[in-house]
C-alpha positions in Angstrom: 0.6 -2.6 2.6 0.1 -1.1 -0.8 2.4 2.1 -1.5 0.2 2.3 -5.0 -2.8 3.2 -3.6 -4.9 6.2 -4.3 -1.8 8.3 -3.2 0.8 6.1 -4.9 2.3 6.9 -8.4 -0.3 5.6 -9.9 -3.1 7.7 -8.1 -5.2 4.3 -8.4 -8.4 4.7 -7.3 -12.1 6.1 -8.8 -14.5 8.0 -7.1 -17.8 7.0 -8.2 -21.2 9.2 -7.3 -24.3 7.8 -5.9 -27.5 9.7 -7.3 -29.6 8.5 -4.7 -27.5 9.0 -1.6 -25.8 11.9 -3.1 -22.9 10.3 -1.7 -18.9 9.8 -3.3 -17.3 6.5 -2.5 -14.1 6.0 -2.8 -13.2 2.6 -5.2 -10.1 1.6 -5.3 -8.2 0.2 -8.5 -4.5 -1.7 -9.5 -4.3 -4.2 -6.5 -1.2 -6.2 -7.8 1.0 -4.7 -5.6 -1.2 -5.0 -2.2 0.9 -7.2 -0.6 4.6 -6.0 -1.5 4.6 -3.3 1.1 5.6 -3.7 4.5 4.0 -6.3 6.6 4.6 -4.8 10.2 3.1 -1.4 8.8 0.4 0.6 11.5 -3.1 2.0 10.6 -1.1 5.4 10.3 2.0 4.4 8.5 2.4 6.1 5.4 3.5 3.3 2.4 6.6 4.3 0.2 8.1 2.6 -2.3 10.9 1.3 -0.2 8.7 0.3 2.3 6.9 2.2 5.3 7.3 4.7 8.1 5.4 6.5 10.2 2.8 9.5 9.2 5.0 12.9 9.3 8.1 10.8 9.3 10.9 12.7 6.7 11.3 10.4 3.5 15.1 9.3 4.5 17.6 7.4 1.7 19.0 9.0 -1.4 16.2 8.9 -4.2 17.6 5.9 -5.5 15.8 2.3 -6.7 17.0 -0.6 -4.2 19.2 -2.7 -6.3 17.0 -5.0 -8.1 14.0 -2.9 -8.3 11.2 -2.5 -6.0 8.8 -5.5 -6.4 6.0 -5.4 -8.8 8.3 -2.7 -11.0 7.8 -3.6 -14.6 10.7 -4.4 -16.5 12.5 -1.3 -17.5 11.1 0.9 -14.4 7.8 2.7 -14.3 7.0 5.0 -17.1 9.4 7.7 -17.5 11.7 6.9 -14.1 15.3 7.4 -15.6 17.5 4.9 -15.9 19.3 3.6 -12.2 15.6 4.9 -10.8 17.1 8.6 -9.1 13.8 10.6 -9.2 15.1 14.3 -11.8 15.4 17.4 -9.6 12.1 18.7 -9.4 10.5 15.6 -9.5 8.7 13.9 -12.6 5.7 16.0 -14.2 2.4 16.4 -12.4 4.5 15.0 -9.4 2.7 17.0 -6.4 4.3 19.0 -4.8 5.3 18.7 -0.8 2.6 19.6 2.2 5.0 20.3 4.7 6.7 24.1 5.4 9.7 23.0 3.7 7.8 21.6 0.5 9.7 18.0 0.8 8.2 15.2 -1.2 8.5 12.6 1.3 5.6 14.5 3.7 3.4 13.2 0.4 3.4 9.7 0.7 6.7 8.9 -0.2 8.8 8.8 -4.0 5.4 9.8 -6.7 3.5 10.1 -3.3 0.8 12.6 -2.1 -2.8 12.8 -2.4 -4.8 15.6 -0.6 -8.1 13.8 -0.1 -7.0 10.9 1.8 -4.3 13.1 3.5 -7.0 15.6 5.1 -9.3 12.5 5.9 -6.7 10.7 7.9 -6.1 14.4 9.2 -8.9 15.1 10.3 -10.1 14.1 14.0 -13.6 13.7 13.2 -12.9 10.7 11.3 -10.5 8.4 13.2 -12.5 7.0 15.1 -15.0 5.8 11.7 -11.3 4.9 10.1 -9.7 2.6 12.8 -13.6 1.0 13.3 -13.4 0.0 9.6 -9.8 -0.7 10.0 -10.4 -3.4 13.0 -12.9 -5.1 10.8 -11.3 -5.4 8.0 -8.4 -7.0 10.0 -10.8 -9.3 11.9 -12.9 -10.5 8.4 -9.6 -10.8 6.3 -6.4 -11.8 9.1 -8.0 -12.8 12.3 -10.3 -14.8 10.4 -8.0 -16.6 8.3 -9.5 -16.0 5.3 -6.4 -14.2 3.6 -4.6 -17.6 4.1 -7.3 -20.0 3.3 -7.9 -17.8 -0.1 -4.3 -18.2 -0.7 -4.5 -22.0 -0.2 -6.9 -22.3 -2.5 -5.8 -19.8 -5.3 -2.6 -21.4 -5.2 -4.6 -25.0 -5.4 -6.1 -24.0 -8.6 -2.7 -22.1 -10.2 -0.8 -25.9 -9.4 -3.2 -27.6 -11.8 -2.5 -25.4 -14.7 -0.5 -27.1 -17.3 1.4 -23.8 -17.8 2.2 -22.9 -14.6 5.8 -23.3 -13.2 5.5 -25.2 -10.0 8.5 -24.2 -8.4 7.8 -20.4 -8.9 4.4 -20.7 -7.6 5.6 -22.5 -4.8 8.0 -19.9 -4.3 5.5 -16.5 -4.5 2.6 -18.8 -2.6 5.4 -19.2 0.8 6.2 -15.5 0.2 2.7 -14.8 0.3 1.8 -16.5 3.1 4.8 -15.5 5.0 3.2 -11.7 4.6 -0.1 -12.6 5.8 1.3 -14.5 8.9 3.3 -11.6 9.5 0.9 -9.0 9.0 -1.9 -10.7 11.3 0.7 -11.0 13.9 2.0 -7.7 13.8 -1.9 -6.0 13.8 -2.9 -8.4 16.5 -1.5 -6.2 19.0 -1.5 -2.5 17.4 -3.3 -0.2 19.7 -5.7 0.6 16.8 -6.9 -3.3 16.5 -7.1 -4.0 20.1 -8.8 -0.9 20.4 -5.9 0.6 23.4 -5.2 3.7 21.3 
């Protein structure tokens, strides 16, 4: 669900070396907006800004910020977005540039989208079937499990007791929160990828 992932605007992730099994893994970094993507989003569903469509889908809409902001957004926009959030021609600098035979942006992930390492892994044939394996168990140990919601219980336990929090807004994000979860482990539950149809 997170559109600032390793090929979000942020390109938020590390890729640390192991000496021993002269192996790169791939750590990722900046969770805080995990959960403001789309919750009905597939295995294969690239994550946008405004919200999710399918891998090779065009990027449709105008360029321009929903009204309000896209959640998570800092106050002001993200660092050097122009006011009313309509990306320059050209894109912002060190945006990539487009993959596809007309060089469009939206091919790359979206607005500030596009990384070519995780593009040619989900590409590549070889390694779907090592992707959706990890992808069903990560569904089964977080969703199926309910340990998403029980952590969320108990995070938002803790947050309650704090003499500084605002109950009502905690509340508030906690029922959104959950509301995601519930949705998302419904709307897994019967993707081809998790019941393992595809």
């Amino acid at each position: 669900m997170n559109f600032d992932d390793m090929a979000g605007p942020g390109k938020n992730y590390y890729l640390w070396y192991s000496l021993d099994t002269k192996r790169f893994t791939v750590v990722t970094a900046d969770l805080n907006l995990t959960f403001n993507g789309s919750a009905t989003a597939g295995p294969y569903d690239n994550m946008t800004m405004g919200g999710s469509r399918a891998a090779g889908q065009q990027a449709g809409g105008d360029g321009q910020m929903p009204e309000g902001g896209f959640p998570g957004m800092p106050e002001g926009g993200f660092p050097g977005m122009p006011e009313g959030g309509q990306m320059p021609e050209g894109g912002f600098p060190g945006m990539p540039e487009g993959n596809d035979d007309e060089g469009d942006r939206g091919q790359r992930g979206g607005m500030f989208g596009g990384n070519a390492l995780k593009e040619r892994f989900l590409a590549a044939e070889a390694f779907h079937e090592v992707y959706e394996k990890a992808y069903r168990e990560l569904y089964q140990e977080l969703f199926a499990s309910g340990a998403a919601t029980r952590s969320l219980t108990a995070i938002s336990g803790v947050l309650g007791t704090l003499d500084s929090a605002d109950r009502a807004t905690v509340d508030s994000e906690v029922a959104t929160l959950r509301t995601s979860i519930e949705t998302r482990t419904k709307s897994l539950a019967t993707n081809e990828v998790i019941t393992g149809k595809a």
